[in-house]
C-alpha positions as CSV (number, residue, x, y, z in Angstrom):
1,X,26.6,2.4,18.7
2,X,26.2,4.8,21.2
3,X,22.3,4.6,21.0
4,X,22.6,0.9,21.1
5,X,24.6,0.9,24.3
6,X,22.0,3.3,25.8
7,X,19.5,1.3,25.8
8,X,21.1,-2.3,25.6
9,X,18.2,-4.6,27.7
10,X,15.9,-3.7,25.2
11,X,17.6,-6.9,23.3
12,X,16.3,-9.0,26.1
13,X,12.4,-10.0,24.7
14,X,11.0,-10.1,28.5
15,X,12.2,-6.8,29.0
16,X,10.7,-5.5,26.2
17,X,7.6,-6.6,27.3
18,X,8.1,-5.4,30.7
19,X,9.5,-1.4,29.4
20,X,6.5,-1.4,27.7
21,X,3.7,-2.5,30.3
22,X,5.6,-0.2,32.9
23,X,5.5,2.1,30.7
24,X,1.5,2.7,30.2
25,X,1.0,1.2,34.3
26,X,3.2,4.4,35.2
27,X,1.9,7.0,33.4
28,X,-1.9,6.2,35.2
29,X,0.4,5.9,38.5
30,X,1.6,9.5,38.5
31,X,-1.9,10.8,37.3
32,X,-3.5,9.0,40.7
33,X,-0.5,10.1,42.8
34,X,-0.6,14.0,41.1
35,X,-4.6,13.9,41.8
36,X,-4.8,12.5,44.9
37,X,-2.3,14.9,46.9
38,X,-4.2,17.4,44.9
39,X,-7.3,16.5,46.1
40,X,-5.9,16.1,49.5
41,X,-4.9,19.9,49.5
42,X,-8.6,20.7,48.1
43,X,-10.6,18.9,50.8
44,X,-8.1,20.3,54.0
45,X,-6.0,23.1,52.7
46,X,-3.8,21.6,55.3
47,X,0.2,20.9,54.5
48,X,0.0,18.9,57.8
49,X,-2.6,16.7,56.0
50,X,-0.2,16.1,52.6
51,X,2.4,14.9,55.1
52,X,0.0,12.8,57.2
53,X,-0.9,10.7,53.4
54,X,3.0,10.7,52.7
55,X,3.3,8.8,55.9
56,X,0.5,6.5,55.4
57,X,2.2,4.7,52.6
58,X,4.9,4.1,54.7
59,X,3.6,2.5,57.7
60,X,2.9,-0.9,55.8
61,X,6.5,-0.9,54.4
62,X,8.6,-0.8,58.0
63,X,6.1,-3.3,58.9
64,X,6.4,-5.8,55.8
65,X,9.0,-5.0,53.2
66,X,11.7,-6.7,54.6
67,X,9.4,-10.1,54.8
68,X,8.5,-9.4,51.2
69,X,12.1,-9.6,50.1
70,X,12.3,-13.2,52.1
71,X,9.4,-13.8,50.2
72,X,10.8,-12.8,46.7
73,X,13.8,-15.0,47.5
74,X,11.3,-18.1,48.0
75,X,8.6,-17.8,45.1
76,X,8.8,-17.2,41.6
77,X,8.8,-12.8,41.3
78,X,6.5,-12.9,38.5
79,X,3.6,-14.6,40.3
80,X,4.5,-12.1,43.2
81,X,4.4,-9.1,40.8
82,X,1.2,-10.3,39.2
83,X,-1.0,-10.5,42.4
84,X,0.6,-7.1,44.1
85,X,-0.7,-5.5,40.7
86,X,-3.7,-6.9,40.6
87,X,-4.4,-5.8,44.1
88,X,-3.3,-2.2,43.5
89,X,-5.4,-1.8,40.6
90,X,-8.9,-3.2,42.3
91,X,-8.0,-0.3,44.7
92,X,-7.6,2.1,42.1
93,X,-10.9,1.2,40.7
94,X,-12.6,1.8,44.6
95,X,-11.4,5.3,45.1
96,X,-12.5,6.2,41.6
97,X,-15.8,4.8,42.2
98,X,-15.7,6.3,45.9
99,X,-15.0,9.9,44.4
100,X,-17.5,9.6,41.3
101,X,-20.1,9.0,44.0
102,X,-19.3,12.2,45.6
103,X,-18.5,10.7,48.8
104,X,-14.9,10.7,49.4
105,X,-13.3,12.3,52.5
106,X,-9.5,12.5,53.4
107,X,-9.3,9.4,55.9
108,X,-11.2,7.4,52.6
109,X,-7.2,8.5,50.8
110,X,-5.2,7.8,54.0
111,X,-7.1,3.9,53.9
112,X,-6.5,3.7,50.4
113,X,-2.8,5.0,50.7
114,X,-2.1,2.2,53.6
115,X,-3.2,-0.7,51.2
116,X,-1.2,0.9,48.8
117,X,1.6,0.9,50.7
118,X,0.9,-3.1,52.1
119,X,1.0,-4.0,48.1
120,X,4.2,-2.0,47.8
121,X,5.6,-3.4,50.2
122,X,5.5,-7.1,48.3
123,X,5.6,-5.7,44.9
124,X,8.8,-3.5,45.6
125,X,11.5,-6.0,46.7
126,X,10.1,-8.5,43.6
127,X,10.3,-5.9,41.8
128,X,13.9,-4.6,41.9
129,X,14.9,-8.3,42.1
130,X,13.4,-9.9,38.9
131,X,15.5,-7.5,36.9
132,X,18.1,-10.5,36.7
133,X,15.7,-12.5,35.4
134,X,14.9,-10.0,32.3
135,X,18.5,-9.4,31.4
136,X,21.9,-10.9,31.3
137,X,24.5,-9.5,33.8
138,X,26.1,-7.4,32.2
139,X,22.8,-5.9,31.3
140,X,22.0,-5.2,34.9
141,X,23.1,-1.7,35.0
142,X,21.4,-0.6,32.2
143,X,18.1,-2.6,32.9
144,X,18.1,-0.4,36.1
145,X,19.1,3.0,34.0
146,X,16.3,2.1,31.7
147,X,14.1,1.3,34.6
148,X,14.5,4.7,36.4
149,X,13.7,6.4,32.5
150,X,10.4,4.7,32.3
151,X,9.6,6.1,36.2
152,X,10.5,9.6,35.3
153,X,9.2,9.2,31.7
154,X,5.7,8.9,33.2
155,X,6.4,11.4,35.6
156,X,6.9,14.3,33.0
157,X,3.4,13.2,31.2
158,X,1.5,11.9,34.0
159,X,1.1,15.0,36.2
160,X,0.5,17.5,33.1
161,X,-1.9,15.4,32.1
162,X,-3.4,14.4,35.7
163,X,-3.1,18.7,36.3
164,X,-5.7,19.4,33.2
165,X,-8.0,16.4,33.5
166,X,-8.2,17.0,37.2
167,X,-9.2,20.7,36.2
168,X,-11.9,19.6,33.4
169,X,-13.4,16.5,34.4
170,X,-12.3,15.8,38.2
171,X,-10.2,13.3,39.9
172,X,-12.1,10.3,39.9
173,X,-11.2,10.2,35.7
174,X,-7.5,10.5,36.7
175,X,-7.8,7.4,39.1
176,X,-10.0,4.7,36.6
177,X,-7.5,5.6,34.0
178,X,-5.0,4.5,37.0
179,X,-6.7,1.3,37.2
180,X,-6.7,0.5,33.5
181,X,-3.4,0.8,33.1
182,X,-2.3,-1.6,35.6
183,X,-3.9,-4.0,32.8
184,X,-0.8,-3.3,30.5
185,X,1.7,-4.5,33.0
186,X,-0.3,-7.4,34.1
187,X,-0.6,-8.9,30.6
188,X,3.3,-7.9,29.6
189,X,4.3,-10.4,32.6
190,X,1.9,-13.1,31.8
191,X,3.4,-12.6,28.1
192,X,6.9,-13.3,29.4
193,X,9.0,-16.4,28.3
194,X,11.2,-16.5,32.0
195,X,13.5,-19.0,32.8
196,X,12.4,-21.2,36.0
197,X,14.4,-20.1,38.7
198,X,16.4,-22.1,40.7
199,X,15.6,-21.0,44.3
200,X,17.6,-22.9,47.1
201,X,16.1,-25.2,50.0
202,X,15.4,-23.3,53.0
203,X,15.7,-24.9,55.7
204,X,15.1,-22.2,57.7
205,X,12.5,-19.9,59.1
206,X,11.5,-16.8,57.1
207,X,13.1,-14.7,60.6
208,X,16.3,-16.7,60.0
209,X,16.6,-15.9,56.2
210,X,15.6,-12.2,57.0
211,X,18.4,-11.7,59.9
212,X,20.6,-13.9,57.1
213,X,20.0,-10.5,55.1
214,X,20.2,-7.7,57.6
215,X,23.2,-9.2,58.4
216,X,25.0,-9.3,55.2
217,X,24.1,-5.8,54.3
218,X,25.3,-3.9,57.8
219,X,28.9,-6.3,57.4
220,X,29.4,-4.7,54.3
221,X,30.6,-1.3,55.2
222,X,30.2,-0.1,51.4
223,X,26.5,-1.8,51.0
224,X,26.0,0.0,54.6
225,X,27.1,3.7,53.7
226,X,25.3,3.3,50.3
227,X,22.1,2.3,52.3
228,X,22.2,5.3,55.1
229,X,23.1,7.4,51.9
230,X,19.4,6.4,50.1
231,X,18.2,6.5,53.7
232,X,19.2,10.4,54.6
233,X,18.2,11.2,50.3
234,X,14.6,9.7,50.8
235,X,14.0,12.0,54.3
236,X,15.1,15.2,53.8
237,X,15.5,15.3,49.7
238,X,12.4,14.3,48.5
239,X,11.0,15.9,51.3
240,X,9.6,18.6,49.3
241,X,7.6,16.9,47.1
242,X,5.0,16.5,49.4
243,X,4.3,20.3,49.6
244,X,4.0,20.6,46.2
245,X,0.1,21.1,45.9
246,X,0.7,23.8,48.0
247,X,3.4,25.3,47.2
248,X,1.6,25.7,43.9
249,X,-1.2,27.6,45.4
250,X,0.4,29.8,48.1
251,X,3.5,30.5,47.0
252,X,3.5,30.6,43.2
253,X,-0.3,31.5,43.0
254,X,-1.6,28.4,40.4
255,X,-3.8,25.6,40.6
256,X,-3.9,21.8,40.0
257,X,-2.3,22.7,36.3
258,X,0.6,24.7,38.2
259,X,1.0,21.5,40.8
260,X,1.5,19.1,37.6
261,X,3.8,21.1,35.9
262,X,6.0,21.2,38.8
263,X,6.0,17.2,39.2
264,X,6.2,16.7,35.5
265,X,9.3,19.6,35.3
266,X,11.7,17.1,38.3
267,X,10.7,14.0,36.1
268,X,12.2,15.5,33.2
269,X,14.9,16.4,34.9
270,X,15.1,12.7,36.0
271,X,14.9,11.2,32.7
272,X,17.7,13.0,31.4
273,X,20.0,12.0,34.5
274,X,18.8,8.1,33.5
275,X,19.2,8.7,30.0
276,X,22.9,10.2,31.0
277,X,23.5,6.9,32.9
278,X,22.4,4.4,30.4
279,X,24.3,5.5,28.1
280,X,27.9,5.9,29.7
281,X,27.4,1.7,30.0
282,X,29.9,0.6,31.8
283,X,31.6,3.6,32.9
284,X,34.0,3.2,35.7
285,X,33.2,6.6,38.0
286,X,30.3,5.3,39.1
287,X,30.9,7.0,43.0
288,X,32.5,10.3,41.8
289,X,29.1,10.9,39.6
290,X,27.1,10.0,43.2
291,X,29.1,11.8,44.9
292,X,28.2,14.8,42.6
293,X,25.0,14.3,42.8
294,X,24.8,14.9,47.1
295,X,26.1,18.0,46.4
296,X,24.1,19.8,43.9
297,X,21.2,18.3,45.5
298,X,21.4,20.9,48.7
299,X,22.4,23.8,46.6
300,X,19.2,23.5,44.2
301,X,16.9,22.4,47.3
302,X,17.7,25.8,48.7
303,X,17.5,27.8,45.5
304,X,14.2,26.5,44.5
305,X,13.0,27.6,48.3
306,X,14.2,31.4,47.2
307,X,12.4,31.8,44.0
308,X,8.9,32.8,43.3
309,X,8.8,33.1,39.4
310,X,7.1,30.1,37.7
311,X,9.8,29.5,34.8
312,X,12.9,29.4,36.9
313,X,11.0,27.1,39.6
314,X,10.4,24.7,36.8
315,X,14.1,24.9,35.8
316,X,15.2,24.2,39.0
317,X,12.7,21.6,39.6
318,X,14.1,19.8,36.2
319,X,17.7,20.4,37.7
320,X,16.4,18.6,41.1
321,X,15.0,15.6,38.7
322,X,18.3,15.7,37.8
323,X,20.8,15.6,40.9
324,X,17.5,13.0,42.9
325,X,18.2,10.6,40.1
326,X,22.2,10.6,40.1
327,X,21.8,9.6,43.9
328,X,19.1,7.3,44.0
329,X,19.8,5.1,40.6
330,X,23.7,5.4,41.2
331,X,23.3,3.5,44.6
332,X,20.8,0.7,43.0
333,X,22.9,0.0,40.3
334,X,25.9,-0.5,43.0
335,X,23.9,-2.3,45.0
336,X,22.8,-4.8,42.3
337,X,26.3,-5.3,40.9
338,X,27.8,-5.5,44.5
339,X,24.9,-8.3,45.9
340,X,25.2,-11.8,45.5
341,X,22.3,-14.1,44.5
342,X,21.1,-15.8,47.0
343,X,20.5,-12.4,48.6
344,X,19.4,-10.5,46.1
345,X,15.7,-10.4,47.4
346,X,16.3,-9.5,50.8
347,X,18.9,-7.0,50.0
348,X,16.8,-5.1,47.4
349,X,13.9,-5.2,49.8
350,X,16.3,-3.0,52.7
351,X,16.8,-1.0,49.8
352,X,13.2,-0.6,48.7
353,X,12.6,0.0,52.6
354,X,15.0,2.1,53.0
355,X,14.1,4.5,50.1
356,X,10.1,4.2,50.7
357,X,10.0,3.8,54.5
358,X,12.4,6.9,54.8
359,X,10.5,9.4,52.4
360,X,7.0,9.0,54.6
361,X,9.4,10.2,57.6
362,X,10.3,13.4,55.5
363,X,6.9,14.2,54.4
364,X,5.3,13.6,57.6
365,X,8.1,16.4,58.7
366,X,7.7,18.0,55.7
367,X,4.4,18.9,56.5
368,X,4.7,19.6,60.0
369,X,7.2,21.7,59.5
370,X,5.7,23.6,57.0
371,X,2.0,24.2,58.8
372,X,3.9,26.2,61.4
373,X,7.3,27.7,59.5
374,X,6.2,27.8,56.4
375,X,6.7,25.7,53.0
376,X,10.0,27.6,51.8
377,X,11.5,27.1,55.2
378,X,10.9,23.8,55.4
379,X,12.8,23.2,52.1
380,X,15.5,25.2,53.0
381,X,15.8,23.2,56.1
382,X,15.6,20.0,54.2
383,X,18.7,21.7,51.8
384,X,20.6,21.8,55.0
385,X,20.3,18.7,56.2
386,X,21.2,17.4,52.9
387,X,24.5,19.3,52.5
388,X,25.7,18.1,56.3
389,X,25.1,14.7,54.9
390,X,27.2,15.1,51.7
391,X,29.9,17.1,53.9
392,X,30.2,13.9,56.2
393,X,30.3,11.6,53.4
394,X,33.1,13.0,51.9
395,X,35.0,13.1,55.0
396,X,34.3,10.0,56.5
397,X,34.0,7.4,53.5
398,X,36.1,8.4,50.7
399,X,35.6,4.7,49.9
400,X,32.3,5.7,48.0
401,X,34.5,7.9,45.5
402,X,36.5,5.3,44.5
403,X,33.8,3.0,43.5
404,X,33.8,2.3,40.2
């Protein structure tokens, strides 16, 4: 019973089929995104230059994510879904064919990263919003449990993998097997059986609709502190992850294989914190297990910046995994319960915004940071910064504890 409720949307058929094609689509997204920073690092031994990339992918989303959710709420998601993936694959497919050739240079990655980001910045909001069309309702929390396992499921393989083909054949091999795996998840959703979707008549501009949005979510005051709460997570928490190429070299002495264990240590970490989700179902202390997670997340942030022994920085990195997750999938679940409808494009593309935009910011300062004052400092800093944030949101919205 207990394995049944954890992983409940697998009854729905289109889910099945979309686990599955996320599945295989991830696992070559985390070898590109494990080889690229690497490569990155290899081309300008520059942490300035990691954080420089991070930002890259953001630019396109403060500029288009928001419209992407108006246009999520106006055309069917799938059809969305299927062209953003398309698009990202052909791209993969360039910078393997760029790199085979022996030409590629870092601003060839930052080009690459920004069209990256412009595809993410349709495919994100359609994305977080079709999950109502795979499951029923009362599925919706566990769709989005199950959704976060598959991420972090292909981020324990996908950089140990990426770490020891990037070492023995290069990284042009970890970006074509990138691009073939976006096949996967472009076949699941022309496989799918979904309902049409009624979407209402707009009458009004794409500008109105979007205001229509922004508007609902800064009335809210609980849809509001959840937001700044992903917002503040995204900068300063993930922060680190940036540095991680060289924080494998300089600090713990390794190579590309050290920089994938590290990525693949916080996504097993965040598996088990989904897996712990799903299966609770329909527990009812949703915002005391969030506000749990703001707290560990400083303390670990600050003790992985201390330690220079391989092991224990890949225990710590699985704890991280751990306390990211509780935050991040915690305040999507609430947000997809609390939303209505009509909204739910536009709301889930401030989210998506809110999480992507925001975690460019931190590795651009990340980076910056870290060229001058070091990589441990910086993450210490970002530890800070993230325990002021939980201190003020247990003072000054208790309201989030009592969510259920």
């Amino acid at each position: 019973m207990k394995l049944a409720q954890t992983f409940a949307a697998l009854k729905s058929p289109n889910y099945r089929l979309w686990f599955g094609g996320q599945l295989i689509s991830l696992f070559g997204t985390w070898m590109q995104i494990t080889a690229q920073s690497f490569l990155v690092f290899e081309l300008t031994r520059s942490p300035a230059y990691l954080g420089y990339v991070s930002f890259a992918f953001g630019v396109p989303s403060w500029i288009f994510m928001l419209y992407g959710g108006v246009v999520a709420d106006r055309v069917p998601r799938r059809t969305l879904l299927i062209c953003a993936q398309c698009s990202m694959m052909i791209m993969a497919f360039v910078l393997a064919a760029v790199t085979f050739a022996g030409l590629v240079q870092p601003w060839h990655i930052v080009i690459f990263v920004l069209g990256l980001g412009l595809a993410n910045a349709f495919d994100a909001p359609a994305r977080q919003a079709f999950v109502i069309e795979l499951v029923d309702r009362e599925d919706i929390s566990n769709a989005v449990a199950l959704n976060a396992t598959l991420f972090n499921m292909s981020s324990v393989v996908g950089p140990a993998v990426a770490g020891v083909v990037y070492a023995l054949l290069g990284p042009a091999w970890c970006f074509t097997v990138n691009g073939l795996s976006f096949i996967a998840v472009i076949v699941a959703l022309l496989l799918m059986k979904v309902k049409p979707r009624k979407t209402p008549q707009h009458n009004t501009s794409a500008l109105s609709s979007l205001k229509e949005g922004v508007r609902y979510v800064y009335k809210d005051s609980l849809i509001r502190t959840l937001m700044c709460l992903v917002a503040v997570t995204a900068m300063f928490g993930f922060a680190y992850t940036t540095l991680m190429p060289a924080w494998a070299v300089t600090i713990l002495d390794g190579d590309a294989t050290t920089n994938g264990l590290l990525h693949s240590a916080r996504g097993a970490g965040a598996v088990l914190s989904a897996l712990l989700i799903a299966s609770l179902g329909r527990f009812t202390f949703k915002g005391k297990l969030l506000t749990a997670g703001t707290f560990l997340l400083p303390v670990l942030l600050i003790a992985f910046a201390l330690v220079r022994w391989l092991p224990l920085s890949l225990f710590i990195m699985l704890c991280l995994g751990v306390a990211l997750l509780l935050i991040v999938n915690l305040a999507n679940v609430l947000l997809q319960v609390l939303v209505s409808d009509n909204l739910r494009g536009r709301v889930m593309s401030i989210y998506s915004l809110t999480h992507f935009g925001f975690m460019p910011i931190g590795g651009l300062f990340a980076g910056l940071i870290a060229e001058y004052a070091g990589e441990p400092a910086t993450v210490i800093t970002c530890g800070l910064l993230c325990f002021v944030s939980s201190v003020i949101l247990w003072v000054y919205t208790p309201m989030i504890r009592r969510v259920e």
